[in-house]
C-alpha positions, -999 to +999 in steps of 0.1 A: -641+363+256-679+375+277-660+368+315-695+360+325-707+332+297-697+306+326-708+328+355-743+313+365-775+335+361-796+330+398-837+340+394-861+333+422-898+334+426-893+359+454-871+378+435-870+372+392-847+398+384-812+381+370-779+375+393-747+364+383-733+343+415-701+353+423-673+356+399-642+337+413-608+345+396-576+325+398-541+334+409-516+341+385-485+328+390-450+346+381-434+334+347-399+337+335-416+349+297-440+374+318-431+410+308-426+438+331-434+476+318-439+507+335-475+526+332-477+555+311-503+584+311-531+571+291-522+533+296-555+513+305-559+477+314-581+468+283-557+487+261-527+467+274-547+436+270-559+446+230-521+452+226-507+421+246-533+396+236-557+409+208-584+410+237-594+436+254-616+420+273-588+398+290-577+426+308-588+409+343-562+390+338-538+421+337-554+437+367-560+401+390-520+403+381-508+433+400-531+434+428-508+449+449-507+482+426-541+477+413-574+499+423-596+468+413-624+495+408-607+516+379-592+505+344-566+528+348-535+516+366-512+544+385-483+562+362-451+554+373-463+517+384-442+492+371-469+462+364-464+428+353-481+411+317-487+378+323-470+357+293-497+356+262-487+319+263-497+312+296-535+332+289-553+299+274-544+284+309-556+311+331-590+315+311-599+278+314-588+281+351-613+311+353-640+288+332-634+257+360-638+275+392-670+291+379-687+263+358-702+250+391-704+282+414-725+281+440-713+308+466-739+332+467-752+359+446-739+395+442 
């Protein structure tokens, strides 16, 4: 899944060059089926995602989960962190959630 597809592109006369408008992400609620593991050396986000979800590139969702343990700038959460996976069934949910709140954004441009 391209995270962006639904992330509008802003051009202006003033300025042509292409912006995506800022991303807004959803919370992810706890789940009874989420599972729990503890970080390894070598564990990445996109990894965890390929290997919970067949995506790598749903590992946002991974990350947007553990905020509190999470350096949002860095695919590599901390060793020793126990994180949460978000339930594989609860993904298709999360994704269109993503797709709503940006289909129409309009907040501003980063």
């Amino acid at each position: 899944m391209n995270r962006y597809q639904s992330i509008p592109v802003v051009k202006t006369e003033s300025n042509p060059k292409r912006r995506y408008t800022v991303a807004r992400y959803p919370s992810i609620p706890r789940s009874n089926s989420d599972t729990y593991v503890y970080v390894t050396r070598g564990d990445r986000y996109d990894l965890l995602a390929l290997s919970y979800y067949n995506d790598p590139s749903l590992w946002w969702i991974i990350a947007l989960a553990n905020t509190t343990t999470t350096n949002l700038d860095s695919l590599f959460p901390t060793p020793g962190d126990q994180i949460r996976i978000p339930s594989p069934s609860n993904v298709s949910s999360i994704v269109a959630t993503y797709e709503t709140l940006n289909r129409n954004n309009s907040l501003g441009v980063v």
